[in-house]
Phi, psi and omega in degrees: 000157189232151115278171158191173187248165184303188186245132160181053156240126175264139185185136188119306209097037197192121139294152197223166177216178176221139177237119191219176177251159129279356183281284164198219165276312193309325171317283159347283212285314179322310189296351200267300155314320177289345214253318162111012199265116186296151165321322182311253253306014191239135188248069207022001177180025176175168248187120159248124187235132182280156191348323189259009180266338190284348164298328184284010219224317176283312157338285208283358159130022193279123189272133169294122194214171179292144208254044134278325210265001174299315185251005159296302174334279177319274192329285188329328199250000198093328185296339181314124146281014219320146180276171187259133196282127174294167198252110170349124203301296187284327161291317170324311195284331218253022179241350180091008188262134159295146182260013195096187202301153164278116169276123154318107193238000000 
């Protein structure tokens, strides 16, 4: 099944919504294509399309849901992508990764 929440991420001059699968990616990107929504528009783990594509997205069977109910979603089916968090200056040091050049102070 694909969803997606209403549009109220701004960005652009546009509202946006994410459109996502419980299925699978293939599902994802095929509803996407059909949808005319380009690939740049795949964000790791959902498609952001903007305001005037969602009536045509619910036309094609996209159930419309609360933009809470998105990553209940994703996590439920497994699809979660999460972005990766940087790693703390003093967790860093103490993993051995430079956090970058050291200012003399």
């Amino acid at each position: 099944m694909l969803y997606l929440d209403p549009p109220a991420v701004p960005s652009r001059g546009r509202l946006w919504s994410h459109l996502i699968s419980d299925l699978s990616y293939a599902e994802l990107h095929a509803f996407a294509e059909a949808l005319g929504v380009p690939r740049r528009g795949f964000d790791r783990d959902h498609y952001d399309v903007p305001a005037e594509r969602v009536p045509m997205a619910v036309w094609l069977g996209a159930r419309l849901v609360p933009s809470r109910e998105i990553v209940l979603l994703l996590r439920a089916a497994g699809l979660r992508r999460p972005k990766p968090r940087a790693v703390p200056v003093p967790a860093a040091r103490e993993a051995g990764i430079s956090a970058g050049p050291r200012v003399p102070g």
